[in-house]
Structure formats: structure tokens, C-alpha cells
N, C-alpha and C positions, 0 to 999 in steps of 0.2 A: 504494500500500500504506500501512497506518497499523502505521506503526512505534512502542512506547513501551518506554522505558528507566526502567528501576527500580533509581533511585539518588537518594542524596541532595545529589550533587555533579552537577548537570547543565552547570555550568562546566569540569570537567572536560576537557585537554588533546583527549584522545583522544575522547571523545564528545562534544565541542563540534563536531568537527572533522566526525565521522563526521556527524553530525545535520544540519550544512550541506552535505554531499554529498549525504544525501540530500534535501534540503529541497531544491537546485537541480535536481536528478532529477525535481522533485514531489508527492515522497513527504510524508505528512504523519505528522507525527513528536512525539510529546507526552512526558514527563516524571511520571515519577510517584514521590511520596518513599514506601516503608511505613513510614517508620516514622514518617511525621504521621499517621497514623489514632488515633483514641483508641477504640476498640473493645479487646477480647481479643485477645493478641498470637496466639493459638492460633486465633483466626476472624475473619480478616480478611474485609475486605467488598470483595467482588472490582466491577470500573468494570460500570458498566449495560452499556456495549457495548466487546465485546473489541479489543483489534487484532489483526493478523494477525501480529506474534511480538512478543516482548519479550525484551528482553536484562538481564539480570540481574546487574547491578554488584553491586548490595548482598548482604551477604553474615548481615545480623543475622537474628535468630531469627524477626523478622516478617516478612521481606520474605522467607523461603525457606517459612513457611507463607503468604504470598501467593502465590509462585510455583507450590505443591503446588495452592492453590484453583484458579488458574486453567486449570492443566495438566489436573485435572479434568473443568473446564468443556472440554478440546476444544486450547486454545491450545497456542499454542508456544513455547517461553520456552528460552532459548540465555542460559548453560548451564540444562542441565535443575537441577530443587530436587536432586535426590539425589546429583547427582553434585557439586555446589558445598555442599553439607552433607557428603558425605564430603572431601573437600579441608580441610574446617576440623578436622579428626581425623586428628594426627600417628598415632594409632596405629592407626588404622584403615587410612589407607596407607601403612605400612609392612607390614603385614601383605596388600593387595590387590599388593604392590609384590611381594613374596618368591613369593606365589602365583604371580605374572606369568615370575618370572627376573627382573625389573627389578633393575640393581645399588643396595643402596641400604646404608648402614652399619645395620651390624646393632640390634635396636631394641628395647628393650624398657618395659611402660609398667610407673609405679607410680598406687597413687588418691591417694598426697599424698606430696610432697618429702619430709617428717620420715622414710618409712619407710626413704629411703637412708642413714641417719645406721644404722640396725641393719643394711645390711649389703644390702639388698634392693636386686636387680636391679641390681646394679652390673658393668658390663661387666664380662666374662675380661680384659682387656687393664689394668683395672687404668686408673689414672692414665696422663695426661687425660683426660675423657670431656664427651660433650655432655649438655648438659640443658635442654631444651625442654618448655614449658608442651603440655601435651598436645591443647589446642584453640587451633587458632589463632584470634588477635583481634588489633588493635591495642593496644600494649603489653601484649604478651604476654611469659611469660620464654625468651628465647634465652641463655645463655652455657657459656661452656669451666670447666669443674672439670679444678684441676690438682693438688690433695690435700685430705686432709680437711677442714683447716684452712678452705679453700673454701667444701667441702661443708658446712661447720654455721652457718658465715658466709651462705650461700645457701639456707638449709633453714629458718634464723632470721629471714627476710625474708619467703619463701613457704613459711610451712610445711603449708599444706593444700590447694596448688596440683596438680592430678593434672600428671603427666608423663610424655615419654619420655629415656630414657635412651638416648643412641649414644655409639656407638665414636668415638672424636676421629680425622678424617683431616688425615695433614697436607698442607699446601697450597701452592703457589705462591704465594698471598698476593691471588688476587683471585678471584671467581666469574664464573663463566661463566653469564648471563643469556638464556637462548632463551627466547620469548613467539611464540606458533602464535594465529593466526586461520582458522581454514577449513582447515587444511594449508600453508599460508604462514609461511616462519619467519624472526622475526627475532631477529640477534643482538647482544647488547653484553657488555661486562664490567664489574665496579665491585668497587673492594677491600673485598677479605674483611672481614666487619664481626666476624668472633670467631677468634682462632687465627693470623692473617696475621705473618709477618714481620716484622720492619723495613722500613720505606720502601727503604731500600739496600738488602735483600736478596730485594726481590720479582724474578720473572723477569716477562719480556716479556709481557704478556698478549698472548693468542689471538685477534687480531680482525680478522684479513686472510678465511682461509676457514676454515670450523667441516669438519671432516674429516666424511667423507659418512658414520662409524658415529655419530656424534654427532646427526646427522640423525634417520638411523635410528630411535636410541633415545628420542630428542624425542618423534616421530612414533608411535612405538610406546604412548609414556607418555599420549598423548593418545585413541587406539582403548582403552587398560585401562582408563580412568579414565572413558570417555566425556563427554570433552570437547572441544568445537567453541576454546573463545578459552581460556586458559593461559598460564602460564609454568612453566618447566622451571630450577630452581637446579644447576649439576653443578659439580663439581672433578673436578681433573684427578689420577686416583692411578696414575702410573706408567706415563702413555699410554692409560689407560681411563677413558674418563666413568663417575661416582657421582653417581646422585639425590641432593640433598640439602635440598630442596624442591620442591612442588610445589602452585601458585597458580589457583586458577578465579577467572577474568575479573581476571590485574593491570591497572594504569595503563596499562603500556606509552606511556611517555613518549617523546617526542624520536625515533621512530623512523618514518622515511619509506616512505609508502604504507598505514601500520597505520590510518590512516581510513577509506583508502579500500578495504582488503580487510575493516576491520568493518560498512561499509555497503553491502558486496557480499555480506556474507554474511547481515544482514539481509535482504535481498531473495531469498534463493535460495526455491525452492518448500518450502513448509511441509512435513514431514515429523516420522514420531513420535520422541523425545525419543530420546539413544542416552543407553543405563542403564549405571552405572558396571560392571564386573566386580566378582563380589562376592570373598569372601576363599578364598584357595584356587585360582579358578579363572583361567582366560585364552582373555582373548577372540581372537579369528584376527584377526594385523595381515597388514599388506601383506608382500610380499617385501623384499630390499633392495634392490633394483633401483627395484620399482615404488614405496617408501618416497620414495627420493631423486626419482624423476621425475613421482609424481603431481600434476603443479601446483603441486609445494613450491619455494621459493628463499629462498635467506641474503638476511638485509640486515643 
């Protein structure tokens, strides 16, 4: 099979790894950056001969209108463009989230930060609240508003930056990190980077076995989104997992076997792209039975 990966980092932990799995298999395996073409970012000039799928690291505005060209043409491209272009729009899923049941803090966007200084879309609950750049990207805005003072502090920096607005939850002081390749899931933890504790007053992280609802809702989150590779952000409120992000195609760093279930799932038989659920609606996941036992396992 001719495997190509459409990323600018083909160094990459996780796809180095994967690439030489497949390259010992035989598989012939090639690298493509979009965002070296100097064409129109809006018409990209798709390769003379396709491969039989492409995995789709890159996440910039050309390389998901290269993924649109070539899904066109026929191919296969994991994740699909629509489903890794909705993942970069906080507000889009949270809205395909609440459609679903998905638990997630409640959300609402504004088109520029300055409009919360009058008073707009400011949670019910009042101080704390989150505020999130509304599209995600690399250095994008993530932080915790804890009073006005905050707020005009934070509005005066980005003031025409669109956003969402959540609910501040509070936390045990680390997130709980699931990243899904194929239905395969692994886990880790890492302290909370907004909201956490003190160092002395964090609790034990979670990381012996992820409780088989946590599973579940992983698993589920990945059928609404129609996503094949993922990550699932949760905290923990009160004994229930809370979305509180959600990732098309992370790193997934440091975690054993994640090569070799992403260069298994390169190889599976070609089939058509699965389309995110749009807003409102929900698509049919598995049971909880069949959730936890479809060839899924913790690492």
C-alpha cells in the first residue's frame, strides 16, 4: 500500500515510528508538507498519483483544503477534512456536543472578547469562568477569568479575538488525557495547565484503570465527531467525566503500541470518510457493553 502523511513535522515521535512499521511491512510510505505549495491556499494542486489513504496531521487552512481536493478525487484521508475542521471550532463543538448528550460545561461564543466587558454572554454562575479563543490554533487564548479586573486586563490584550465563554469547573488539579486510534485507547494524565490547585493540594491522579463509563464516553465522543485518531480532554466533577476538549489527530506522545495501532489503521480496507454529526443531531454509538469490548483497551 502507498501510505502519505500530510504534515509538516514528519520527524514526529508518533509518525516516525508509525512510518517505520510500516516501511518494515513494505508498505511504501511518503510525506507531504501543504503548506510548501505556493499556489492559492483555496486550490491546492493535488500529487499526479494518489495513495491509497493519507493521514492528516496538519491541521492549517491548506492542508484541510488539500484534504477536501483529494477526498474529491476518490481518496481516503483519516481524519476526514470536515471532521478535523470542525474540531478546530470551540463553538461548533460544543454545540454538536449538547446535540449528542455529550457532558460538556456549558458554552457560549462571542465574535470579539471586548463584547464581554458590556456584559455579553457571561456565564449565570458568574465568576470564575473560562475563556477560550474560539478557533483553535497554536497559541491560541486558553485562561481562567476570576473578576472583572481580569476581564478588561484580558479583553485589552485580545480585544477582537472571537471566543467561547464556559463555566469554570473545579478540579482535582490534573486532566485526564485519552487519545483513541481505531477504537484503541490510551490513557495518561498531566496537571491542569489553568485552575489547578497547589502542588500540595492536588489528589492522586487517575492512572491505574480509566472506569469503563469513561470509556464509554471516549468512545462515544469519537462515533459524534466522526473521528478515526483523537484525543478526549475530561475532568473529573464529582465522579462524572466532563469534555473539556476535544483534539483531531494529537501527538500522542510516549504512549506504547500508539504506532503501531496508527499503522494498522493505515492499512485497514479503504472505506468512505465517516462525517462529523452535524448540530442538533446524534449519531447511533455502540452499546456499553459492546463500547468497552469492541477491540478497545486502556494503556
Amino acid at each position: 500500500m502507498r501510505v502519505c502523511l500530510l504534515t509538516d513535522k514528519p520527524d514526529h515521535p508518533l509518525l516516525a515510528a508509525a512510518s517505520a512499521a510500516l516501511a518494515e511491512a513494505e508498505h511504501r510510505v511518503t510525506f507531504l508538507d501543504p503548506d510548501a505549495g505556493t499556489g492559492p491556499p483555496s486550490h491546492p494542486v493535488a500529487p499526479d498519483a494518489l495513495a491509497d489513504v493519507y493521514l492528516l496531521k496538519a491541521h492549517t487552512p491548506r492542508a484541510l483544503a488539500l484534504a477536501r481536493t483529494l477526498e474529491a478525487l476518490g481518496a481516503r484521508v483519516v481524519n476526514s477534512a470536515a471532521a478535523t475542521e470542525l474540531c478546530q471550532d470551540r463553538s461548533r463543538i460544543a454545540a454538536v456536543a449538547e446535540g449528542a448528550g455529550l457532558p460538556m460545561p456549558r458554552t457560549r461564543t462571542l465574535g470579539a472578547l471586548s463584547e464581554a466587558l458590556r456584559g455579553a454572554g457571561l456565564p449565570e454562575r458568574g465568576y470564575p469562568f473560562m475563556v477560550k479563543s474560539r478557533h483553535s490554533r497554536r497559541g491560541d487564548l486558553v485562561a481562567r477569568v476570576d473578576g472583572p479586573d481580569g476581564l478588561r486586563d484580558l479583553a485589552a490584550e485580545w480585544p477582537d479575538e472571537p471566543v467561547v465563554l464556559q463555566e469554570f469547573l473545579a478540579n482535582s488539579g490534573w486532566d485526564h488525557k485519552l487519545w483513541v486510534i481505531a477504537g484503541e485507547v490510551f490513557a495518561g494524565v498531566r496537571p491542569a495547565a489553568v485552575g489547578a490547585p497547589p502542588d500540595g493540594a492536588r489528589s492522586e491522579p487517575l492512572i491505574r484503570e480509566l472506569p469503563p463509563a469513561w470509556i464509554r464516553l471516549v468512545l462515544r465522543t469519537g462515533d459524534v465527531f466522526g473521528l478515526d485518531v483523537y484525543g478526549v480532554d475530561l475532568l473529573d466533577r464529582e465522579g462524572s467525566p466532563v469534555v473539556v476538549d476535544i483534539n483531531a489527530f494529537p501527538g500522542i506522545r510516549g504512549q506504547q503500541g500508539a504506532p503501531e495501532a496508527l499503522a494498522a489503521l493505515a492499512l485497514r480496507h479503504p472505506g468512505p470518510a465517516r462525517p462529523p454529526a452535524r448540530s442538533g443531531t446524534v449519531r447511533d454509538a455502540p452499546g456499553p457493553d459492546a463500547a468497552v469490548s469492541s477491540g478497545s483497551r486502556t494503556r
